[in-house]
C-alpha angles and dihedrals in degrees: 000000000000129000120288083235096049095059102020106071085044092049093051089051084053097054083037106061088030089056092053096044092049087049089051096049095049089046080051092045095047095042096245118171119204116189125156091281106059142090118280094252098048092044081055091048110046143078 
């Protein structure tokens, strides 16, 4: 089995990027729209 700090840095980028993706797409499939002024969530989750 290989090392915790081979596999671990590469699979926090993973949930990372997918995280964000899945955020995006909810944002797309609820009609969210971010802009500058608006809150942190709905900035994430718009388009």
């Amino acid at each position: 089995m290989p090392a915790l700090f081979d596999w671990l840095p590469l699979a926090m980028a993973g949930v990372l990027f997918t995280a964000l993706g899945a955020f995006k797409l909810f944002g797309v499939a609820h009609d969210i729209r971010g802009g500058h002024s608006k809150p942190f969530t709905e900035r994430l989750c718009g388009t």
